[in-house]
C-alpha positions in Angstrom: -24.6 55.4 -23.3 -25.3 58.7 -24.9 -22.8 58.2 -26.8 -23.5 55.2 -28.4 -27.1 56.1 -28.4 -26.2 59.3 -30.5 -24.7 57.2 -32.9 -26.8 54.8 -33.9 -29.8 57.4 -33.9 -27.4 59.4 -36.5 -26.7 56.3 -38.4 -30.2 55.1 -38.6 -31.3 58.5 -39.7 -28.6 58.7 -42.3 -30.1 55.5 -43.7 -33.6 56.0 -43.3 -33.3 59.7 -44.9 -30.9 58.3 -47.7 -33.7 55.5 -48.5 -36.6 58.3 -48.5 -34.3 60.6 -50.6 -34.0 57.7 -53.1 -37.6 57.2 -53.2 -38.5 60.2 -53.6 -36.2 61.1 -56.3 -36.9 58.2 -58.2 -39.7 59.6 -60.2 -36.9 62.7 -61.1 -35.0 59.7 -62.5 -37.9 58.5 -65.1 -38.1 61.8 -65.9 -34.6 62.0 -67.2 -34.3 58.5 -68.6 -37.9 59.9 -70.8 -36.3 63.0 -71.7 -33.0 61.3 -72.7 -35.1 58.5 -74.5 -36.7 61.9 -76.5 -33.6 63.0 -77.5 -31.9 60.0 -78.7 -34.8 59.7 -80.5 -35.6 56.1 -79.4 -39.1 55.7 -78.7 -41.4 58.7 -78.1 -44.5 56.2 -77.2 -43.1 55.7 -73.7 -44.7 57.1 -70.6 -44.0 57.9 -67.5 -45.7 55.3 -64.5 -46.8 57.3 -61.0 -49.0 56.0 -58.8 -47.7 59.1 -55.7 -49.4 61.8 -54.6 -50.3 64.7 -56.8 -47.6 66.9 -55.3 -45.0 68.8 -57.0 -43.2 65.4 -58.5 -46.5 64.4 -59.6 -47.8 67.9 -61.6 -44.5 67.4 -63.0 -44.7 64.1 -63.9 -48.1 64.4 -65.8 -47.2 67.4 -67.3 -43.6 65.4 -68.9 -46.3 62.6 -69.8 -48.3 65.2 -72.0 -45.3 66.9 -73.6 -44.1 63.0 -74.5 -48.0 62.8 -76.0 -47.9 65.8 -77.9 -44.3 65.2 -79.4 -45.2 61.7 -80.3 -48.4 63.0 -82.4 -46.4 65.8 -83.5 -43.6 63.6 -84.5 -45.9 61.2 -86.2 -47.5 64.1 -88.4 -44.8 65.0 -89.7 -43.7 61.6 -90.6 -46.6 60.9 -92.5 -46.4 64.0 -93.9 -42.7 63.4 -95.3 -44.0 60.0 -96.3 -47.1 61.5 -98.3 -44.6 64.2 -100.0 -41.9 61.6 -101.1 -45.0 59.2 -102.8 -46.2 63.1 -104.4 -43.1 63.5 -105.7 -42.5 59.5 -106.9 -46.0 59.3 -108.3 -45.4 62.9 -110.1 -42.3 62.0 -111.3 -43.7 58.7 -112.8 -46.6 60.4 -114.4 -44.3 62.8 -116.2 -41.9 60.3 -117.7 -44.8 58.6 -119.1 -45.9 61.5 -121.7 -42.1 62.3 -121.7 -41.2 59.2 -123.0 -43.7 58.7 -125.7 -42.9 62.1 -127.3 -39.0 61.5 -126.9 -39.7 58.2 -129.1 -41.7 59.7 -131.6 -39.0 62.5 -131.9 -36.4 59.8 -132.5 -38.4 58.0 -134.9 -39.4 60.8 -137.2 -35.7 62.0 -136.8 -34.6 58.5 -138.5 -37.4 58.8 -141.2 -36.6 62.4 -142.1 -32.9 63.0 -140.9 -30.4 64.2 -143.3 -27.4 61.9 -143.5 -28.2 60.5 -140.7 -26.2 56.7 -140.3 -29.8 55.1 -138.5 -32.0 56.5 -141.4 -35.2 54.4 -141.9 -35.7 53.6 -145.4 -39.1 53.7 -146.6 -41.4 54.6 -149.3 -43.8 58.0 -149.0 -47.3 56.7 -148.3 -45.4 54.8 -145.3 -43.5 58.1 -144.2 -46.9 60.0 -144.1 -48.6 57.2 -141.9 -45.8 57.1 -139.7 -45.7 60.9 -139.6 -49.5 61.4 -138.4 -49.4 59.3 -136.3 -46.1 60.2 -134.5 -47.6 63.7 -134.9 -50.9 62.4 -133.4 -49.2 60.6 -129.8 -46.7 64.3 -129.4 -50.0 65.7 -129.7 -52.1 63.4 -127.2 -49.4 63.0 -124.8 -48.4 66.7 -124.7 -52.0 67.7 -124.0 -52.0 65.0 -121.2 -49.1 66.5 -119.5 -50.2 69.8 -119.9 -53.5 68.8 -117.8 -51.2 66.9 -115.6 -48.7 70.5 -115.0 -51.7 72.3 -114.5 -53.7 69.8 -111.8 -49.7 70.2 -109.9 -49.8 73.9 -110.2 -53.4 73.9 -108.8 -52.5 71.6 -105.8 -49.1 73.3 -105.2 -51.0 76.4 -104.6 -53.4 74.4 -102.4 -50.5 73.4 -100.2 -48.9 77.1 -100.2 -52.3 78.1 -98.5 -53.2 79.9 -101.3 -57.0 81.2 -100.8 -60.2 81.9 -102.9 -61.6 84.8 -103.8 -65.2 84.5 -103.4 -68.1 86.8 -103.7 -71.8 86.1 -103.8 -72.9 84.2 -107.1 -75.8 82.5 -108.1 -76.1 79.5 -109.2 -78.8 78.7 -111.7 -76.6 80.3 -114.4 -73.5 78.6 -113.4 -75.5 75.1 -113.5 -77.1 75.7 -116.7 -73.7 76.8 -118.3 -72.0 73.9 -116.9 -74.9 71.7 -118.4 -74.8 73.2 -121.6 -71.0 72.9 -122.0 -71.0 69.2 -120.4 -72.7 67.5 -123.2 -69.6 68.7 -125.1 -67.6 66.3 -123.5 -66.2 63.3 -125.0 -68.6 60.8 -123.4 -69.9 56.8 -124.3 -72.9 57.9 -121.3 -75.6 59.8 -121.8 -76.0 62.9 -120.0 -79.1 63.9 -118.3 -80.5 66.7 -116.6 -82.7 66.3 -113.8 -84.8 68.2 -111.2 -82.5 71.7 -110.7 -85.2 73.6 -109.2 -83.6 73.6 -105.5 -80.9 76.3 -107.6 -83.4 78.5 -108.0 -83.1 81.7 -106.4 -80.0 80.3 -104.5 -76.9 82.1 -104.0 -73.1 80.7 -102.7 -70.4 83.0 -102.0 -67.9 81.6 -104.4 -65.6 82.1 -107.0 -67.0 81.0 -110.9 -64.5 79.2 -112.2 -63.1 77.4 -109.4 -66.7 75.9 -109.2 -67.3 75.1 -112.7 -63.7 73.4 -112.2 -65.4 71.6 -109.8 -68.7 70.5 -111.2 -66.7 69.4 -114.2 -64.3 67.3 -112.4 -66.9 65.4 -111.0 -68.7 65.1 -114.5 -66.0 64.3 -116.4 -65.0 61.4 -113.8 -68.1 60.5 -114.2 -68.4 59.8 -117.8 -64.8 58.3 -117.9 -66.0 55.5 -115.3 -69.4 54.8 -117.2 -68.4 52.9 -120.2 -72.6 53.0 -120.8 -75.7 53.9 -118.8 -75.9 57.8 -117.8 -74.9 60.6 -115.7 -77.2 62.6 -114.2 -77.4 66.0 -112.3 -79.8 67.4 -110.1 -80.0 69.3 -107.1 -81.5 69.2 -103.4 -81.8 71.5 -100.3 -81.4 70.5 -97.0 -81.2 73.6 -94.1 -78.9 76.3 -95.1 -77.1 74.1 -97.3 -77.6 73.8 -101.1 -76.8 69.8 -102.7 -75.2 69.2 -106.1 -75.4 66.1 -107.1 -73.6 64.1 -109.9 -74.8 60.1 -110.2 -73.7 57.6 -113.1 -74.5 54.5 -113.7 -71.0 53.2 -114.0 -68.6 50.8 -112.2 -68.6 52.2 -108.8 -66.3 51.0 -106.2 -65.9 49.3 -102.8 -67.1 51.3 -99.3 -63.4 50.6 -98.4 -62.0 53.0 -101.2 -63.8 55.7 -100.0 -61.7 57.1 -97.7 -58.8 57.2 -99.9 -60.6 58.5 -102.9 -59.0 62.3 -102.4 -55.8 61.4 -101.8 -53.0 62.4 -104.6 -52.4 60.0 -107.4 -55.0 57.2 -105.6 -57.4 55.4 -108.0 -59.9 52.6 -107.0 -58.0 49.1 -107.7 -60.8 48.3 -110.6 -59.3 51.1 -112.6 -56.1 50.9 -112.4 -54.3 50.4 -115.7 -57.6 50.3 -117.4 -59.0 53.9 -117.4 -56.7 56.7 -118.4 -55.9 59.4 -115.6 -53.5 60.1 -112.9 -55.7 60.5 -109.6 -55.2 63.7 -108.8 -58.8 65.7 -110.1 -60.5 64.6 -106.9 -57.7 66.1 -105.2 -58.3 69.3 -106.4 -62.2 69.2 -106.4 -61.5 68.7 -102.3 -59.6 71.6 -102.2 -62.4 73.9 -104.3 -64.8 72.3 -101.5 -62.9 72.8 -98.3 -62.1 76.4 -99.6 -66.0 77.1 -100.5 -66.8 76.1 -96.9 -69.1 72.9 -98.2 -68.4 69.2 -97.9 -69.1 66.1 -100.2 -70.8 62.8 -99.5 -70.4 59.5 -101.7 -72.8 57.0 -102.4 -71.4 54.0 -104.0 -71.7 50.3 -105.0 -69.5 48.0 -106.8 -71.0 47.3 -110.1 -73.6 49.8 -109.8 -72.2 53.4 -110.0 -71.3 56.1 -107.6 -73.4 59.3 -107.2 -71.7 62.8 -105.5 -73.4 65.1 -103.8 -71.9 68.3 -102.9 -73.3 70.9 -100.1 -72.6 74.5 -100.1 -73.5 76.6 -97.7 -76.4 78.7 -99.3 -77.9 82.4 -99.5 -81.5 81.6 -100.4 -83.4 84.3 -101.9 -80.1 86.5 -102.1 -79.8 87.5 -105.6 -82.6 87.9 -108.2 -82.9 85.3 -111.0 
């Protein structure tokens, strides 16, 4: 009887232990079928379901279920990331060949007009040659300025993205606003450009660097006067706490609340102005940058039909430097 009794309390054991082994090891099993989900790179959005104790198995479980969340956010970054860069670099490239293209055809046409010998040589009289010849002249000349402005606006946001930093000292601002003022009127424009109340400058001082913030200002003017076909645009100033307003209003087309979020990314223009207004997206890009680098932030006021107005806040030294 011992015998027997011996036996089945070691085979009931055996089984019982067995069945608690496998439910306790379970969990481990998740934990690899996760982990080898990771690194066939399946899906990173799944998590591990535990309803135990907090015991060993569970600290490990929850910690596996973080790691999952941070690859998947990590994973997703730089997806977007690779995303944005190959739309940089499509958008870029398209922008180029645009410029490159009109001058390569103007080449070729004063080429046939003027080549010696050449088989294709147009045939025409002088007055028609000179026409031809400014104007050719007159499109190398546009569309090399326009890809100039378009290297340069790369350059500056290539340096952006290489972490390249300001230098900044403290500067006031009155000066800088009236220069910009003075030189903005300058611009090629169909608005007219008013100046109103500036006396919240007064006496104010940023730490900043000049020309990255007369940059700035004039990317803001400038897009200004290029979306108001008529009307005005319109600087003034405010203060508000330690913070110092700039603030640019037209009178112009405006845009939808929904664009506004997408207003600073590379190459993006409101759908109104697509293939109607000349430019390649990328100045407010760049005016971000100045911002973010200055410490300050910008706030957009807009309404279809109606204009847009800009305000941007600096962090300011009041009563710093003398007038």
């Amino acid at each position: 009887m011992l015998l027997i009794g011996s036996s089945i309390s070691i085979v009931f054991a055996a089984t019982l232990g067995m069945f608690l082994a496998r439910q306790s090891m379970a969990p481990i099993g998740k934990v690899i079928e996760a982990a080898n989900g990771i690194q066939t790179g399946n899906d990173l959005s799944v998590r591990i379901d535990y309803e135990g104790p907090n015991d060993e198995i569970g600290q490990l479980i929850g910690t596996v279920n973080r790691m999952l969340e941070r690859t998947e956010g990590f994973y997703n970054e730089l997806d977007d990331a690779y995303l944005a860069q190959r739309r940089f670099v499509s958008d870029a490239s398209h922008e180029l060949r645009t410029p490159l293209t009109t001058i390569r055809g103007n080449v070729d046409l004063l080429q046939k007009m003027w080549g010696q010998g050449s088989e294709k040589r147009v045939e025409l009289d002088e007055e028609q040659k000179r026409i031809y010849t400014l104007e050719a002249i007159t499109d190398i000349a546009d569309e090399s300025r326009r890809m100039s402005g378009l290297v340069n606006d790369l350059l500056s946001l290539a340096r952006a993205d290489a972490g390249k930093t300001i230098n900044k000292e403290p500067l006031p601002l009155s000066p800088l606003i009236e220069e910009v003022v003075r030189r903005a009127q300058f611009l090629p424009r169909n608005a007219a450009w008013l100046q109103g109340n500036l006396d919240a400058v007064k006496g104010t001082a940023v730490m900043g660097n000049k020309d990255y913030l007369q940059q700035l200002l004039f990317i803001f003017i400038e897009n200004a006067f290029k979306y108001t076909p008529e009307g005005s645009v319109t600087i003034d100033a405010a203060r508000q706490g330690e913070q110092i307003g700039i603030r640019i209003t037209d009178t112009g087309i405006g845009m939808d609340k929904s664009e506004i979020p997408h207003i600073f990314e590379r190459f993006y223009r409101a759908d109104p102005s697509r293939g109607v207004i000349q430019g390649v997206g990328l100045g407010l890009s760049i005016a971000k940058w100045i911002i973010d680098e200055h410490d300050g932030s910008v706030e957009v006021v807009t309404k279809l039909g109606e204009g847009t107005s800009f305000i941007i806040w600096l962090p300011a030294l009041f009563n710093a430097l003398p007038e």
